[in-house]
C-alpha positions as CSV (number, residue, x, y, z in Angstrom):
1,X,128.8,-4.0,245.0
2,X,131.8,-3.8,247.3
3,X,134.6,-3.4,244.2
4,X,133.6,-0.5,243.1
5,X,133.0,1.6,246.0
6,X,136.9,1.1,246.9
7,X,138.4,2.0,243.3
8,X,139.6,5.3,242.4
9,X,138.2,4.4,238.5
10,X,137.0,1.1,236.7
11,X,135.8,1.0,233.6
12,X,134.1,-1.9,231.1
13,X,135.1,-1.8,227.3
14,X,133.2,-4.5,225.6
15,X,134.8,-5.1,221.8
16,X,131.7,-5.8,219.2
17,X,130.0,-5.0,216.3
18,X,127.0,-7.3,217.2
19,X,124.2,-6.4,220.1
20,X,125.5,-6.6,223.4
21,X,126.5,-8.8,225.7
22,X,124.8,-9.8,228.7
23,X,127.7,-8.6,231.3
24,X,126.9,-4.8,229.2
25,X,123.1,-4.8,230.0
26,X,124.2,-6.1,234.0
27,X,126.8,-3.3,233.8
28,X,124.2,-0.9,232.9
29,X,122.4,-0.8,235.9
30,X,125.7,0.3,237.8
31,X,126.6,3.2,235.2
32,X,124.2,5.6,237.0
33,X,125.5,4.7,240.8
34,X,128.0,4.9,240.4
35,X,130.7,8.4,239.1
36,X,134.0,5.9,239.1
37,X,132.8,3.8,236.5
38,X,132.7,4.2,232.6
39,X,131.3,1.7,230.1
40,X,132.4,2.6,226.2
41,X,131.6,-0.5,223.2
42,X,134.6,-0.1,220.6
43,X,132.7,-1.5,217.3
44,X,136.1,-1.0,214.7
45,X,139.7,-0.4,215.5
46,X,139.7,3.1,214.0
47,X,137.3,3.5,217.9
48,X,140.4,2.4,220.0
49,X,142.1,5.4,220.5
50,X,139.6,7.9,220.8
51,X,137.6,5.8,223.5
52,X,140.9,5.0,225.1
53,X,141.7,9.1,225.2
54,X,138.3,9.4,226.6
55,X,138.0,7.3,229.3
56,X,141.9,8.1,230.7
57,X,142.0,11.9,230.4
58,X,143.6,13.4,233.5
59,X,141.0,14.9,235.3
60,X,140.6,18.9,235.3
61,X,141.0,20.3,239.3
């Protein structure tokens, strides 16, 4: 709890087809705290980009 309050943006990217991982469901309870932190899963490689593009878009003033 004393990373994320200091970083301008962190996010998890967890790389699986199957269920997920226990470090996913521990994330998961931060998601809503916290605005600087994004959690995406990428289940094939055509899901790289677009999650990538999604999660660094320049923010809008």
């Amino acid at each position: 709890n004393t990373l994320l309050p200091t970083c301008q943006y962190y996010s998890y990217i967890e790389i699986t087809r199957r269920s997920h991982q226990t470090l996913w469901h521990e994330y998961e309870k931060l998601e809503s705290s916290f605005d600087n932190f994004a959690m995406k899963n990428i289940k094939t490689v055509d899901d790289i980009f677009p999650v990538f593009r999604e999660l660094f878009q320049k923010e809008t003033a």
